[in-house]
N, CA, C and O atoms as a Tinker XYZ file with bonds, in Angstrom:
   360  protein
     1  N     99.185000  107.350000  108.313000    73     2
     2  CA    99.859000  106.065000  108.289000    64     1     3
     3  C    100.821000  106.048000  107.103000    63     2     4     5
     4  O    100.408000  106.167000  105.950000    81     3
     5  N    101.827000  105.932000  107.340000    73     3     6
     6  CA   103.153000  105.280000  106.207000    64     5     7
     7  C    102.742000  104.467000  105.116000    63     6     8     9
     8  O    102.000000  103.530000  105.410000    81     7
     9  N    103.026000  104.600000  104.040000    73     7    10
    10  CA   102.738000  104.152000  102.844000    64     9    11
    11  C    103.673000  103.716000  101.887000    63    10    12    13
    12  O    104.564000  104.457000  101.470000    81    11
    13  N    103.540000  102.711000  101.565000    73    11    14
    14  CA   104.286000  102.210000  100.359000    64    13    15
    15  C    103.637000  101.058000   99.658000    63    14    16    17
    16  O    103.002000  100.081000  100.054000    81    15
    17  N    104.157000  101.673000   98.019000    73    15    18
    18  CA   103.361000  101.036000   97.435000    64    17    19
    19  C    101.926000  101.264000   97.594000    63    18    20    21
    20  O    101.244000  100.260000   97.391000    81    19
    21  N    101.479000  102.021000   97.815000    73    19    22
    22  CA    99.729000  102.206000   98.123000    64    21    23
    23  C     99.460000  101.445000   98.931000    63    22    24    25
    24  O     98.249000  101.417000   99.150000    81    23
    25  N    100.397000  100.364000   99.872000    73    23    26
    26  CA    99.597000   99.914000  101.009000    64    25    27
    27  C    100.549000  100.657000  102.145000    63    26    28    29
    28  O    101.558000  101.351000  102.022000    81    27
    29  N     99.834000  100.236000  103.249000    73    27    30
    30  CA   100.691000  100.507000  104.357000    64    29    31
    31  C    101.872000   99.767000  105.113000    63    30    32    33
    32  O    101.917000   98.545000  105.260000    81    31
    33  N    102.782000  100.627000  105.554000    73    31    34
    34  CA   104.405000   99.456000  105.648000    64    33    35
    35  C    103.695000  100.058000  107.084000    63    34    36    37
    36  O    103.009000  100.980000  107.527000    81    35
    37  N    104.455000   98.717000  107.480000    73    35    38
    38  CA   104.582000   98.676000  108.598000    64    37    39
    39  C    105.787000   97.812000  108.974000    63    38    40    41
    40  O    106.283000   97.069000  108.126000    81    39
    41  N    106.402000   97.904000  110.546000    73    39    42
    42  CA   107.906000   97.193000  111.035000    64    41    43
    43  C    107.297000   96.003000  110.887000    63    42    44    45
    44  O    106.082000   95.817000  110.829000    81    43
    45  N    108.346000   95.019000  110.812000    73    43    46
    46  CA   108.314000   93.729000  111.176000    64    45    47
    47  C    109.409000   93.090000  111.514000    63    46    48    49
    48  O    109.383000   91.962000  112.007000    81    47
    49  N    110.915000   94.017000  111.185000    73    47    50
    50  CA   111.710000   93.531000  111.030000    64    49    51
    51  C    112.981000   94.055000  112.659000    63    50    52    53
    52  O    113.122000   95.278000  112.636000    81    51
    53  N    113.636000   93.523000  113.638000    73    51    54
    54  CA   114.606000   93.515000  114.013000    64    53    55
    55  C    115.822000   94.578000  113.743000    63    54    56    57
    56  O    116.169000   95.540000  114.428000    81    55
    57  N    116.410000   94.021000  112.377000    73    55    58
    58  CA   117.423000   94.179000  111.370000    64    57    59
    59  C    118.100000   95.491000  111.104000    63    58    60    61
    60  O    117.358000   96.413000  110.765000    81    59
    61  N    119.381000   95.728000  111.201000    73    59    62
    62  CA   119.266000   97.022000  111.350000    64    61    63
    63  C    119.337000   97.606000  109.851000    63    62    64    65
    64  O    119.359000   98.812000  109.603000    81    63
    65  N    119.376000   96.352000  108.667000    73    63    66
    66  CA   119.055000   97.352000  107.113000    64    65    67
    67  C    117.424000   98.295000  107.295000    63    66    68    69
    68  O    117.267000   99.289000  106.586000    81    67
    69  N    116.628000   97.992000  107.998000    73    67    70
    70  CA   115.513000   98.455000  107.470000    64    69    71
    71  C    115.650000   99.751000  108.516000    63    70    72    73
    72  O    114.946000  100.700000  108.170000    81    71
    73  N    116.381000   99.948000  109.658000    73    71    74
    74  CA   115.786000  101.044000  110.254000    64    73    75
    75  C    114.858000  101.533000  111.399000    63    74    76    77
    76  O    114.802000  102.553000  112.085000    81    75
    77  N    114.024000  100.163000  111.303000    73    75    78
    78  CA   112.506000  100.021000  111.686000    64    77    79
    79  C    112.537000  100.583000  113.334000    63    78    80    81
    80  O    112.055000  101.575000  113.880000    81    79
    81  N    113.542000   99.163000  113.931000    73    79    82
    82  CA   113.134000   99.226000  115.776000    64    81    83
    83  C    114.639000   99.772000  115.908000    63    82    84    85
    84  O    115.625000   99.669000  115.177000    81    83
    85  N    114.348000  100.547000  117.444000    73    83    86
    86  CA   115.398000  101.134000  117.865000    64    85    87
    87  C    114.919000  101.518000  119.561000    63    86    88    89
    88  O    113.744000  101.684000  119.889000    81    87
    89  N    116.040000  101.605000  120.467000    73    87    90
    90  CA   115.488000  101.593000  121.719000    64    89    91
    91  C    115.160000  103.270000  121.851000    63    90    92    93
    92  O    116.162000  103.921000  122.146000    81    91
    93  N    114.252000  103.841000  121.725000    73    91    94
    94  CA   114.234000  105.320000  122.001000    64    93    95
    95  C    114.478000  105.884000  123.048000    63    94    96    97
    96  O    115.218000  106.862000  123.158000    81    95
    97  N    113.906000  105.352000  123.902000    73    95    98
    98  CA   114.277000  105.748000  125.547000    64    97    99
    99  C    114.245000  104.874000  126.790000    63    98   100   101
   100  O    114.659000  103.715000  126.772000    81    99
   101  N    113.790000  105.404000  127.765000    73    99   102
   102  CA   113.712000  104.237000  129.140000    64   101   103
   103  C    113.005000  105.270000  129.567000    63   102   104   105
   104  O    113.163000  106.489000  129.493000    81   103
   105  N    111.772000  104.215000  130.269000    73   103   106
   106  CA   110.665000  104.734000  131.351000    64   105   107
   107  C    110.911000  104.279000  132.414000    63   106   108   109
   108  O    111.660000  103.304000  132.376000    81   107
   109  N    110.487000  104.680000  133.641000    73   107   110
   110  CA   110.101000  104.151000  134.773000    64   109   111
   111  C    108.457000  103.934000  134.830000    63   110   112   113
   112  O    107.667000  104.561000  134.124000    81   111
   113  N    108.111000  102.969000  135.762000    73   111   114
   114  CA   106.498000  102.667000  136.010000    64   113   115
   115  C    106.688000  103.198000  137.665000    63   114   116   117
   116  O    107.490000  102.923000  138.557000    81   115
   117  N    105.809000  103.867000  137.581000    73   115   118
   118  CA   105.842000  104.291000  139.019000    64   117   119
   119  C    104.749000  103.530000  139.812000    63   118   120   121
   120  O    104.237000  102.476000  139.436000    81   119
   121  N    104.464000  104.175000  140.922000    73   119   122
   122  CA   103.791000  102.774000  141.998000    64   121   123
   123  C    102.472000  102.739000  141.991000    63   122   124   125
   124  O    101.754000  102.147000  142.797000    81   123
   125  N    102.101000  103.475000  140.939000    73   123   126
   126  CA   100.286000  103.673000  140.366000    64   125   127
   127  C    100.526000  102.857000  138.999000    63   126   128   129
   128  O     99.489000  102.792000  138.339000    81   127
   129  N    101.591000  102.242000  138.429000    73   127   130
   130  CA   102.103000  101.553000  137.121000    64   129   131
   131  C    101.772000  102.124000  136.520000    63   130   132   133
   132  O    101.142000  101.558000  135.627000    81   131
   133  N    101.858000  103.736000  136.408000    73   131   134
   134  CA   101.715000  104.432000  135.163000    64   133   135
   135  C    103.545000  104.787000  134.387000    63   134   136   137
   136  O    104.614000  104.488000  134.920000    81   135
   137  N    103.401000  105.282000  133.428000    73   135   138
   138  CA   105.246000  105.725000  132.932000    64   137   139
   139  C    104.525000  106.794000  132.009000    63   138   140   141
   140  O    103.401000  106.708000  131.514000    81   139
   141  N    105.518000  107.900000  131.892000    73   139   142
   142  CA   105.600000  108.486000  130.954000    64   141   143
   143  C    106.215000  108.568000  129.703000    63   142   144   145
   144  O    107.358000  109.025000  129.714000    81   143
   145  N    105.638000  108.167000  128.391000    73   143   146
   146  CA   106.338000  108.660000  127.461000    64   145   147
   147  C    107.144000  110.048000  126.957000    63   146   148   149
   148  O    106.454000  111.067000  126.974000    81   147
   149  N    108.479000  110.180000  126.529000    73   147   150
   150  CA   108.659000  111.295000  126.560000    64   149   151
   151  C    108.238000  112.656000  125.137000    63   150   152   153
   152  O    108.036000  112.442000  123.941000    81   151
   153  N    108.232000  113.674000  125.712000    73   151   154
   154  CA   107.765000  114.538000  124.823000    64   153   155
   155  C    108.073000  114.540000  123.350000    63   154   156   157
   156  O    107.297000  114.791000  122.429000    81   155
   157  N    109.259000  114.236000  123.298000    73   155   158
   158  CA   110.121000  114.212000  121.638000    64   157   159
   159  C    109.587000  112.950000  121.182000    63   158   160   161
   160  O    108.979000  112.787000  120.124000    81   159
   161  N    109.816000  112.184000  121.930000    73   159   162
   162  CA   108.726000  110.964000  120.736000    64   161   163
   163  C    107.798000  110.545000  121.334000    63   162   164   165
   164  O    107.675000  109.326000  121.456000    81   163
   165  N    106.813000  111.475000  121.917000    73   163   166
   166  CA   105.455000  111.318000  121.136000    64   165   167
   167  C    105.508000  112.428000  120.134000    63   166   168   169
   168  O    105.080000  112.198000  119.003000    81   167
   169  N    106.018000  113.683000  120.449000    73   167   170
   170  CA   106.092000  114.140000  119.067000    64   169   171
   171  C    106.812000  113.313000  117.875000    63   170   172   173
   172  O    106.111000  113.176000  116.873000    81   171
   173  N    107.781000  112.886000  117.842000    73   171   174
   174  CA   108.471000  112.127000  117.040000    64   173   175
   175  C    107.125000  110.896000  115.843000    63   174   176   177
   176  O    106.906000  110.824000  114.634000    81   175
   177  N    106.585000  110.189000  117.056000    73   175   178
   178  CA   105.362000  109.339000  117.130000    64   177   179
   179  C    103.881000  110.033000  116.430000    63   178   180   181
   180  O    102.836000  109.501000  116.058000    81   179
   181  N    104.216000  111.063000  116.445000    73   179   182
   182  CA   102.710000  112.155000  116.310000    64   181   183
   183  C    101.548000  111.209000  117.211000    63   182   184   185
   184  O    100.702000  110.411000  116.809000    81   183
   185  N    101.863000  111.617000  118.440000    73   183   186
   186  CA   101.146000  110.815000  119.270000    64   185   187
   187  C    100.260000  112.163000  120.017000    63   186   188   189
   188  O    100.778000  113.229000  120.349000    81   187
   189  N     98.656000  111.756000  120.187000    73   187   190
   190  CA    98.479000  112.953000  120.807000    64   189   191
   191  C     97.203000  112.950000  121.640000    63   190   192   193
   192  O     96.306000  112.492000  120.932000    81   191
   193  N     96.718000  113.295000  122.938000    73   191   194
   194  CA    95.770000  113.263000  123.609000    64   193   195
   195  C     94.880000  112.484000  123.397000    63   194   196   197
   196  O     94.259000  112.963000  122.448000    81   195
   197  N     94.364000  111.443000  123.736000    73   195   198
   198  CA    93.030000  110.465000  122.996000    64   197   199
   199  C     93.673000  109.531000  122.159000    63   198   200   201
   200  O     92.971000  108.563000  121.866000    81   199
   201  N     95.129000  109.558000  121.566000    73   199   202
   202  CA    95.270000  108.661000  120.875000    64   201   203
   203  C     95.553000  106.762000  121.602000    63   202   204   205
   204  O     96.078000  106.313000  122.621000    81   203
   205  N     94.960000  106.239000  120.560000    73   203   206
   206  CA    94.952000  104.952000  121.546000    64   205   207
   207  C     96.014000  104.047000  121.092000    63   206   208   209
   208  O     96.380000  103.905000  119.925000    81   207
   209  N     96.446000  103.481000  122.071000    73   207   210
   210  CA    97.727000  102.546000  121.524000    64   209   211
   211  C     97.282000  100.912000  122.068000    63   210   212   213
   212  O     96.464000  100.872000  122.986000    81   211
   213  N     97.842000   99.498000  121.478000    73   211   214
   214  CA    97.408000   98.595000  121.670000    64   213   215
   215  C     98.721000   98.179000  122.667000    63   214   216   217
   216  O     99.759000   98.828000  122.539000    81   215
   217  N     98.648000   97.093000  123.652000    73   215   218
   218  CA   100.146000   96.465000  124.019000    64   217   219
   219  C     99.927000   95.546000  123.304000    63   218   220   221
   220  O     98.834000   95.209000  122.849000    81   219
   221  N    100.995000   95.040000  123.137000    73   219   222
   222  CA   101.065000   93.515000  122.234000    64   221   223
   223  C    102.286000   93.024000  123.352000    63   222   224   225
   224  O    103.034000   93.936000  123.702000    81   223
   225  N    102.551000   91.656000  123.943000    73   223   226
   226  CA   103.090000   90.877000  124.578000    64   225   227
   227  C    104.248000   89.552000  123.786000    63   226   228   229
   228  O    104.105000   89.096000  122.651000    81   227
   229  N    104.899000   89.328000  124.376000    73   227   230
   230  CA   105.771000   88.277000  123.347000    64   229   231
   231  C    106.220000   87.543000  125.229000    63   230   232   233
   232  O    106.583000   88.104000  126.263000    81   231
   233  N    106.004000   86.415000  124.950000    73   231   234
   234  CA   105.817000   85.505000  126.102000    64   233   235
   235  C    107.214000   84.390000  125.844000    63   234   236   237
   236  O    107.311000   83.885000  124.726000    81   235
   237  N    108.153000   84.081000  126.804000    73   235   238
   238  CA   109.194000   83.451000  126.231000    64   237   239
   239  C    109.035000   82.469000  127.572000    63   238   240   241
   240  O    108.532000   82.850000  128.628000    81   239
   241  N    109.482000   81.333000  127.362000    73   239   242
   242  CA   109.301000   80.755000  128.492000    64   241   243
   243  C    108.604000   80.852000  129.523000    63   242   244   245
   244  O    108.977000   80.568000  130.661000    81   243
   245  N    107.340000   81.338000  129.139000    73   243   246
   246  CA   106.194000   80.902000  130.208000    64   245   247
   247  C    106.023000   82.893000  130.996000    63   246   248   249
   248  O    105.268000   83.135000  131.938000    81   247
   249  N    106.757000   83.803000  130.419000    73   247   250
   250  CA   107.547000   84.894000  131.023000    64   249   251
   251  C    107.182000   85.740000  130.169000    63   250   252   253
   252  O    107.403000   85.465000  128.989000    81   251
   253  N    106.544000   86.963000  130.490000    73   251   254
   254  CA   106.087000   88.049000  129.381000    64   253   255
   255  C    107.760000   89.021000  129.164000    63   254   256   257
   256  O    107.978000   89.843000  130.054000    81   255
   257  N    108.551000   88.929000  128.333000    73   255   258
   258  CA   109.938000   89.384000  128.438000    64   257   259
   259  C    109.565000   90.171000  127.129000    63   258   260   261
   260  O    110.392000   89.855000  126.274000    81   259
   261  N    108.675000   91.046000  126.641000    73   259   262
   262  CA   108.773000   92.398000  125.438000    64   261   263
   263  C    107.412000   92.941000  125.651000    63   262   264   265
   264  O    106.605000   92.030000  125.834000    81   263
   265  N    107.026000   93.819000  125.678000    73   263   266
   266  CA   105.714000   94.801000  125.625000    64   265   267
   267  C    106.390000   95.809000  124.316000    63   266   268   269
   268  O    107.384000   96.523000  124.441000    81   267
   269  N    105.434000   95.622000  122.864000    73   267   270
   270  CA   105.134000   96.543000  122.493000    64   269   271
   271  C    104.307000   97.597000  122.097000    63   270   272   273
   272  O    103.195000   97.081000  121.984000    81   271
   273  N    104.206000   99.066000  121.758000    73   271   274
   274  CA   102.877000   99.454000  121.752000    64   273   275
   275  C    102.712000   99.678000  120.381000    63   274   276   277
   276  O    103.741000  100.058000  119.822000    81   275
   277  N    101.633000   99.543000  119.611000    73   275   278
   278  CA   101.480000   99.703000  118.515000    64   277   279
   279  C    100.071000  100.528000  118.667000    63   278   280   281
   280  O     99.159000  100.309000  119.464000    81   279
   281  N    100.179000  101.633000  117.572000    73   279   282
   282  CA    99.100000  102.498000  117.153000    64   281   283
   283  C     98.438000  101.557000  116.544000    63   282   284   285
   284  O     98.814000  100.811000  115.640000    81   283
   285  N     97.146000  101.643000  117.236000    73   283   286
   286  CA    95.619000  101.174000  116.755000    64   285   287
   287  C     95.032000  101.280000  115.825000    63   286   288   289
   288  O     94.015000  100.628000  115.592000    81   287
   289  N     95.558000  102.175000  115.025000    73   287   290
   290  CA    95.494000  102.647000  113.511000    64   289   291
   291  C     96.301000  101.685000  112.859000    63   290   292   293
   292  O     95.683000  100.987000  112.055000    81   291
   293  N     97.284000  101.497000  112.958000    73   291   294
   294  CA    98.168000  100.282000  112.488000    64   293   295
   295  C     98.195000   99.099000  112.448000    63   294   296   297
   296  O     98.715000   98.375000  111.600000    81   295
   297  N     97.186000   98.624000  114.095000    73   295   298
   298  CA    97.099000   97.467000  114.047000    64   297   299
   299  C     95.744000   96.829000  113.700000    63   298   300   301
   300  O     95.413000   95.645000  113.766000    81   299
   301  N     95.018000   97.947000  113.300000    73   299   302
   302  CA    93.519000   97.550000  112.789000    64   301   303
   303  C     94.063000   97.559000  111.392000    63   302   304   305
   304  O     93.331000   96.672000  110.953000    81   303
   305  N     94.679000   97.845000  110.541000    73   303   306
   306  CA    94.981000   97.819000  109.189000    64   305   307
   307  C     95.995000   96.319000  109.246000    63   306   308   309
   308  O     95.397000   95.387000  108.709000    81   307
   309  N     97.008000   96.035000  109.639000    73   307   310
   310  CA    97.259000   94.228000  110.019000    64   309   311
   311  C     96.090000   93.376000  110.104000    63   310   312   313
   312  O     95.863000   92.349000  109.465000    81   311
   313  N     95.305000   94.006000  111.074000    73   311   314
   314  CA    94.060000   92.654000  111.297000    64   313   315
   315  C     93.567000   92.637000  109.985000    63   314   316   317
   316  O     93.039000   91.585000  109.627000    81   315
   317  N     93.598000   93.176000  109.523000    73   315   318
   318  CA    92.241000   93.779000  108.059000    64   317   319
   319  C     93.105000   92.463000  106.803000    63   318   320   321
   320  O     92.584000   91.491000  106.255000    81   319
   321  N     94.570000   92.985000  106.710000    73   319   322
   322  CA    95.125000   92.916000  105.665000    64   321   323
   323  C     95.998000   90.966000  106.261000    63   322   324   325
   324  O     96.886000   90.378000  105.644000    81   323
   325  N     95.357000   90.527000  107.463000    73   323   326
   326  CA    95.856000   89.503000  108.135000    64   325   327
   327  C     93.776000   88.123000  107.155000    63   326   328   329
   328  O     93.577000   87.268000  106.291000    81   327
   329  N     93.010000   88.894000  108.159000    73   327   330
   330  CA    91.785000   88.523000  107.984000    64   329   331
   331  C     91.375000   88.449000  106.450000    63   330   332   333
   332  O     91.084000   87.410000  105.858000    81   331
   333  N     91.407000   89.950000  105.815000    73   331   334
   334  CA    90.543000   90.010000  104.706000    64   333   335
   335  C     90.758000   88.897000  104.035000    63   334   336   337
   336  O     89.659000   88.349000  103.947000    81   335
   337  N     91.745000   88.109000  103.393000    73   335   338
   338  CA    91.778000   87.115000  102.519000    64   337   339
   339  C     90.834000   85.731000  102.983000    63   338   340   341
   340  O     90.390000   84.964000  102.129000    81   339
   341  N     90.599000   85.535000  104.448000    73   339   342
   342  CA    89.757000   84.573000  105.129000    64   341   343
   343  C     88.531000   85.022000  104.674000    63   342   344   345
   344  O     87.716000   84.175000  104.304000    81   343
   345  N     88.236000   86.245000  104.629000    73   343   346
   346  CA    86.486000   86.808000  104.816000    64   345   347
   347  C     85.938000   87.013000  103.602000    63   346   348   349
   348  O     84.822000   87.470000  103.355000    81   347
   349  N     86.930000   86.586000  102.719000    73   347   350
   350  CA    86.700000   87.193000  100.995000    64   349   351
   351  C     85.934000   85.941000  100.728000    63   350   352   353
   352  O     84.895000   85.915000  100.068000    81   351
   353  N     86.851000   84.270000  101.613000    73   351   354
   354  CA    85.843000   83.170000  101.428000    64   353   355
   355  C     84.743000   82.636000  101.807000    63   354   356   357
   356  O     84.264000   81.640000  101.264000    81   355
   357  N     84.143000   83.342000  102.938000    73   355   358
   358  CA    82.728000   83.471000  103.823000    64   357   359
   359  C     82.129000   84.138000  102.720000    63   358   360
   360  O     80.961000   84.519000  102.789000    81   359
C-alpha cells in the first residue's frame, strides 16, 4: 500500500493536479456479466489471482451512474482510519 507520511494516501481527488483518477481502459460485460480487466493494469494495479476488490457505487438520481473498484486492502485501512476515532470513545 502507498505511503505517505507514514500513513497511507489514498485517491480522493477528481483533479487533474494530483494525478490520482484517469480512465485506463474500456471493458465490455459479456452475457454471463463478467469483463475482463486488462493485463497491463492489473499488472500496472499489482493485481493478482485471489486478490479481492470491493465495488463501491455512487447513485445520482435514483441511478447507479459510477462503479468503482477499490482494493480491499485500501478500503479496510479507510474504514479503520474513518471508524478508529469513534471506537477510541467506546
Amino acid at each position: 500500500m502507498p505511503k505517505k507520511n507514514g500513513k497511507a494516501a489514498f485517491c480522493s481527488s477528481l483533479s487533474k493536479e494530483t494525478g490520482c483518477c484517469k480512465v485506463e481502459s474500456i471493458v465490455a460485460v459479456d452475457e454471463r456479466g463478467q469483463m475482463v480487466l486488462p493485463k497491463e493494469l492489473r499488472e500496472k494495479a499489482k493485481l493478482r489471482a485471489g486478490d479481492k476488490l470491493a465495488i463501491v457505487s455512487w447513485d445520482k438520481g435514483g441511478e447507479i451512474c459510477c462503479l468503482y473498484l477499490i482494493k480491499t486492502d485500501y478500503l479496510a485501512e479507510s474504514v479503520r482510519g474513518f471508524l478508529g476515532p469513534m471506537l477510541k470513545e467506546v
